[in-house]
Structure formats: structure tokens, C-alpha cells
C-alpha positions as CSV (number, residue, x, y, z in Angstrom):
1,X,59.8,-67.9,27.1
2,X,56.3,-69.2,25.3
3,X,54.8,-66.0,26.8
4,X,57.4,-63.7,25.0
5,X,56.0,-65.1,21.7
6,X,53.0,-64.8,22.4
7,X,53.4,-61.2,23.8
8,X,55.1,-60.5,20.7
9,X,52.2,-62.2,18.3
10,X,49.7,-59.7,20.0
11,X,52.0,-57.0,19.4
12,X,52.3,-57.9,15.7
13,X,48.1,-58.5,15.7
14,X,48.2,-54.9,16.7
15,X,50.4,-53.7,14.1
16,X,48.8,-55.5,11.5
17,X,45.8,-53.9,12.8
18,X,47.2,-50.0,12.9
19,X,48.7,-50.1,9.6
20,X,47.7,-49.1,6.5
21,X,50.6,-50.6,4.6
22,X,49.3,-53.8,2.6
23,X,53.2,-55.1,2.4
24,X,53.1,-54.2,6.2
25,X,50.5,-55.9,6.9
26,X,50.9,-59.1,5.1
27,X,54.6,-59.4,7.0
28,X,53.2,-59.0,10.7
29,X,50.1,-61.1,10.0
30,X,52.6,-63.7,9.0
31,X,55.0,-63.3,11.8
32,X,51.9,-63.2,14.1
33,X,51.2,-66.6,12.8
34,X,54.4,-67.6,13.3
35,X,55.1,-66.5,16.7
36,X,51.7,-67.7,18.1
37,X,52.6,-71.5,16.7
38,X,56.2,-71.1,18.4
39,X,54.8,-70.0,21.6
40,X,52.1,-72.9,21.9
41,X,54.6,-75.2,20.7
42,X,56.9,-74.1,23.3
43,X,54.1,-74.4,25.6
44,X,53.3,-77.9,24.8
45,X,56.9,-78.9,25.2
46,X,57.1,-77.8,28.4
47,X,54.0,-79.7,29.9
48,X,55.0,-82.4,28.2
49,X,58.6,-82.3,29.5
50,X,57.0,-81.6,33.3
51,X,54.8,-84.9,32.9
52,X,57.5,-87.4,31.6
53,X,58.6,-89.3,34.0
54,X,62.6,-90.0,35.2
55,X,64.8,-91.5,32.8
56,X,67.1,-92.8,35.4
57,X,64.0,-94.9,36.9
58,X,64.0,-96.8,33.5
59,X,65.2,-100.4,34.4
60,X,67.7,-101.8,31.7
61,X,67.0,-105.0,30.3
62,X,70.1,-107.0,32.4
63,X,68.8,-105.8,35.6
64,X,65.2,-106.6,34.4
65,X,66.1,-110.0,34.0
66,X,68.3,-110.4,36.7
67,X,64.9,-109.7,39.2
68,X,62.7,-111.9,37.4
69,X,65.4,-115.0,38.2
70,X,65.2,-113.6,41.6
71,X,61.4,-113.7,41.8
72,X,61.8,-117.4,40.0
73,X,64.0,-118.3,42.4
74,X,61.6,-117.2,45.4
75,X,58.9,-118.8,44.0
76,X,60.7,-122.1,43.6
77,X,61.3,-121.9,47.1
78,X,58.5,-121.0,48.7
79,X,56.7,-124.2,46.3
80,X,58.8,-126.3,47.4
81,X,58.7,-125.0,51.2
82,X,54.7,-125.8,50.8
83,X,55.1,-129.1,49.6
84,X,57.5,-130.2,52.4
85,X,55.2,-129.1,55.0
86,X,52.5,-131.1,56.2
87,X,49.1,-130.0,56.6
């Protein structure tokens, strides 16, 4: 879709550029402008909405605190494991 708009911005640059209507040409310059922002804008959203990353990968904060007791937990163990051992 961004290249439609801007397709239809050089279209309007053209027109702007044939006519020799000042009201004419004022009104495509415009919606030149207008369609070449909408088309890089719709450009930008789409590379930005290919680099974010998964929403369902997000960890919610119970489960986020539910592995760091797990990882306490392990790391109690394996301290005390250590100091029961002799070296």
C-alpha cells in the first residue's frame, strides 16, 4: 500500500507540473505532500512492525518471579551441596 501513495504523489507532482491552473496547482502540490508523508509513514510502520519482536514471548511478571525463586532455590542447593562436600 505505501507504494500506491507514493505512485499517486508522483502522479500529482506531474500534474502540478502540466497545469497551468494556479488553484490546480496549489491542490495537487498539497495532496502531493500529503500522500508522500502517508506513504513514508506507512513505510516506516511497516519496518517497524517487521522488527518488533513477539508479544507472546513477553514473560508476565508472576511467571518472572516464579523462575527467579526457582533459580534461588537451585542456588541454595547447589551452596549448600558445596559446603557438605569435602575437598
Amino acid at each position: 500500500m505505501p507504494w500506491v501513495y507514493l505512485l499517486l504523489a508522483a502522479a500529482a507532482f506531474v500534474l502540478a507540473l502540466k497545469t497551468t491552473s494556479p488553484g490546480l496547482l496549489a491542490v495537487s502540490l498539497l495532496a502531493a505532500l500529503g500522500l508522500m508523508i502517508a506513504g513514508v509513514m506507512s513505510l516506516l510502520a511497516r519496518r517497524l512492525d517487521n522488527t518488533s519482536r513477539d508479544v507472546s514471548s513477553i514473560v508476565d511478571p508472576m511467571e518472572l518471579r516464579r523462575l527467579r525463586e526457582q533459580a534461588e532455590a537451585r542456588k541454595l542447593a547447589a551452596s549448600s551441596q558445596s559446603e557438605s562436600s569435602p575437598n
